[in-house]
C-alpha positions as MATLAB code, in Angstrom:
seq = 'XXXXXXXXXXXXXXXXXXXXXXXXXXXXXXXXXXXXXXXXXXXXXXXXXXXXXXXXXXXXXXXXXXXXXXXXXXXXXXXXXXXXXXXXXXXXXXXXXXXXXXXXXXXXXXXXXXXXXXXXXXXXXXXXXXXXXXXXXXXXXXXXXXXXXXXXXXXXXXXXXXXXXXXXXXXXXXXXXXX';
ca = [
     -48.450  -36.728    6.483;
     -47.355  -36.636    3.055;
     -47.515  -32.931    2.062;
     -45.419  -31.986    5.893;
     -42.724  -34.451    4.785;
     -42.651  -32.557    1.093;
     -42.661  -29.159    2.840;
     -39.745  -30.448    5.257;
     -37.754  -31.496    2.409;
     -37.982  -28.444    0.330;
     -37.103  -26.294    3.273;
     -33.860  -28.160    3.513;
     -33.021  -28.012   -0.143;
     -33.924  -24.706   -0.131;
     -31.529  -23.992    3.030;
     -28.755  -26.023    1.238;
     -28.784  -24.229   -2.088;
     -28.375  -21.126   -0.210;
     -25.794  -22.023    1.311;
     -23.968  -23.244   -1.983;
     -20.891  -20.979   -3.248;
     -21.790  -20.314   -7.089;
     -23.534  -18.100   -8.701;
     -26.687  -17.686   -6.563;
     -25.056  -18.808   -3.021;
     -24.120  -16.735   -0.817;
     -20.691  -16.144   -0.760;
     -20.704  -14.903   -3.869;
     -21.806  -10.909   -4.845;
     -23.972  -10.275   -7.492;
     -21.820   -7.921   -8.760;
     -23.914   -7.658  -12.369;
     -25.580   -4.075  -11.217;
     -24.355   -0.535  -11.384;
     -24.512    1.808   -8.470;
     -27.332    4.060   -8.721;
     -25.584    7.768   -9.704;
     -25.942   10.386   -6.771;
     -29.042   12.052   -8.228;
     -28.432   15.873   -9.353;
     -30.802   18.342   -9.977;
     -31.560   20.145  -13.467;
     -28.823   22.930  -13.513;
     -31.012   25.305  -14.940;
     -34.532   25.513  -14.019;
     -36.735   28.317  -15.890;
     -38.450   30.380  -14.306;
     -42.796   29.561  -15.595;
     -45.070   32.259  -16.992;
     -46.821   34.418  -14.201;
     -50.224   32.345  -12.765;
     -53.408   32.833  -14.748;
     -56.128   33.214  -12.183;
     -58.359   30.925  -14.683;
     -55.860   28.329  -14.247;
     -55.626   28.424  -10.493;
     -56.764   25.010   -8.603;
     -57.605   25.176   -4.965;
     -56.156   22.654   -2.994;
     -57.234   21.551    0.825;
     -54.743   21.575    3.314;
     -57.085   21.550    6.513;
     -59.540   22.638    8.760;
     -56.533   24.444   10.666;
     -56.264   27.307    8.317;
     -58.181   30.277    7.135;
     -55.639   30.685    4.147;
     -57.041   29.449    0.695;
     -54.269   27.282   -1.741;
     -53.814   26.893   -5.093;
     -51.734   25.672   -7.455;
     -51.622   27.252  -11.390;
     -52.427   24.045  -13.062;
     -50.805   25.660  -16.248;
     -46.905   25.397  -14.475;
     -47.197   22.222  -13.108;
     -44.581   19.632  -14.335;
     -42.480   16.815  -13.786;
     -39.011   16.797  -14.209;
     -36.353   14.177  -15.482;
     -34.520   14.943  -12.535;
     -37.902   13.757  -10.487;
     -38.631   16.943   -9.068;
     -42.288   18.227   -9.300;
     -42.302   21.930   -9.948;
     -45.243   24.358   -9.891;
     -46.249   27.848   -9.249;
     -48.437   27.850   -5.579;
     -50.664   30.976   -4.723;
     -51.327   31.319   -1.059;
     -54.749   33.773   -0.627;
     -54.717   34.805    2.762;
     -57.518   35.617    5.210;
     -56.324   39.205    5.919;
     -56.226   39.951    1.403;
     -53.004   39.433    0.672;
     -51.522   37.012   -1.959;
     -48.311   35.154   -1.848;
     -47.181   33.576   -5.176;
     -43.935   31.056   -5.365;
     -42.235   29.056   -7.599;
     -41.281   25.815   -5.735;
     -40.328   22.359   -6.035;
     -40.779   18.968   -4.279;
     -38.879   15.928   -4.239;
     -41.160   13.053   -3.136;
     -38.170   10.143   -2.525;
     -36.648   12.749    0.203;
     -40.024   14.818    1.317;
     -38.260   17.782    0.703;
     -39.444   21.482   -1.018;
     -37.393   23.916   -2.729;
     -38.078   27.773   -2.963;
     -36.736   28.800   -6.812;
     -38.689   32.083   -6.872;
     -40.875   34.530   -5.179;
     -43.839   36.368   -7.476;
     -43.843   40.222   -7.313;
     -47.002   42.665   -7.682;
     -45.858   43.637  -10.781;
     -46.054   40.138  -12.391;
     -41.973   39.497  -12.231;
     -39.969   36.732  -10.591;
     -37.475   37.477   -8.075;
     -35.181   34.452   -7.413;
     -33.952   33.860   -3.624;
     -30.340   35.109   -2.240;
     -28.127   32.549   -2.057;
     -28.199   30.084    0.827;
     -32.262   29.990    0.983;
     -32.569   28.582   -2.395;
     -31.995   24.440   -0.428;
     -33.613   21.866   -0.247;
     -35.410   21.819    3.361;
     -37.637   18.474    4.425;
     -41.497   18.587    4.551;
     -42.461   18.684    7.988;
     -46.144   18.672    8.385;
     -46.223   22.023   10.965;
     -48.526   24.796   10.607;
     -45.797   27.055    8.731;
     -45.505   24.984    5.855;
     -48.585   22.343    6.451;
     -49.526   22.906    2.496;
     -46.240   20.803    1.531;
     -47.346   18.220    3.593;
     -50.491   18.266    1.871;
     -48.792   18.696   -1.532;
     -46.548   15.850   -0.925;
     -48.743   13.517    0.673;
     -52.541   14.167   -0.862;
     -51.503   15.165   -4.587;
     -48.038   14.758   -6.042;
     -46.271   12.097   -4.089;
     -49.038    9.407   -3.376;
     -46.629    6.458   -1.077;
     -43.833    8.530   -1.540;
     -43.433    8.059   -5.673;
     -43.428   11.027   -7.453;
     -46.747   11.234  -10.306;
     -45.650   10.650  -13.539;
     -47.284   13.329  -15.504;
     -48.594   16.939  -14.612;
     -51.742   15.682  -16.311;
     -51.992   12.556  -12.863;
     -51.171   15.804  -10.722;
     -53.698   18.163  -12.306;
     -56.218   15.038  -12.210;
     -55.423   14.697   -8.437;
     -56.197   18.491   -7.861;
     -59.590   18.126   -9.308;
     -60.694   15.191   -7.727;
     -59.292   16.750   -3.946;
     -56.664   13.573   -3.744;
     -54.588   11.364   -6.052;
     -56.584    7.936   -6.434;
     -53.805    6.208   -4.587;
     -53.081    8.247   -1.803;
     -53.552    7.039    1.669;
];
């Protein structure tokens, strides 16, 4: 009987002190803590060195596709701004080979297009308008974001912290943590 009465009676000194105006009560606003600044994106991102095939790492992405993914482990990085950037090579079942520059920003599952590879080893950046953010849907057209995001650079939604915790997640086929 002892221990109910004890939990009865802190509930209701609990309840009271909350109640209290001061300087944990509620009618007063802890007004101690800045507002977070609206985040902004590096201003100038440089374009990385054209993909080595010997540092190409194949990704899955699912049974669903015949395409092959990889990412150059030798671009991969993590940006003060949050953004994880990295060069992705999409083999395709028909021979052909797509190569991009993009970027992913795991607190808003969104991607960003910077550049496009060329045959001829060059960069070619987008016009203007398709160089936005756009949000990672997991859809066949763009399914390997999903998996990017999800499986290898955003584990819970938190970007990694070093290209060295992606590059580790790439070799083991998942980040330790994600779901």
């Amino acid at each position: 009987m002892k221990p109910l009465l004890a939990f009865l009676l802190l509930g209701a000194a609990a309840t009271a002190f909350a109640q209290m105006p001061g300087p944990y009560g509620v009618k007063e606003r802890n007004t101690g803590y800045e507002e977070e600044a609206p985040w902004q994106e590096h201003q100038a991102v440089e374009l990385p060195a054209f993909p080595k095939p010997e540092d190409l790492r194949e990704f899955y992405v699912g049974a669903a596709t015949t395409n092959k993914y990889f990412i150059d482990a030798g671009t991969l990085a993590v940006g003060s701004d949050g953004v994880v950037r990295y060069v992705l090579v999409v083999k395709t079942a028909g021979g052909a080979t797509n190569v991009s520059f993009e970027g992913i920003r795991c607190k808003e599952r969104s991607w960003k297009h910077y550049a496009a590879g060329r045959s001829d080893g060059t960069w070619t950046r987008p016009r203007a308008n398709r160089d936005e953010w756009r949000p990672i849907e997991n859809k066949p057209v763009n399914r390997h974001h999903a998996a990017l995001s999800r499986d290898y650079f955003c584990p819970g939604g938190i970007a990694i912290y070093t290209a060295d915790e992606g590059r580790n997640a790439l070799r083991l086929g998942k980040h330790p943590t994600a779901d």
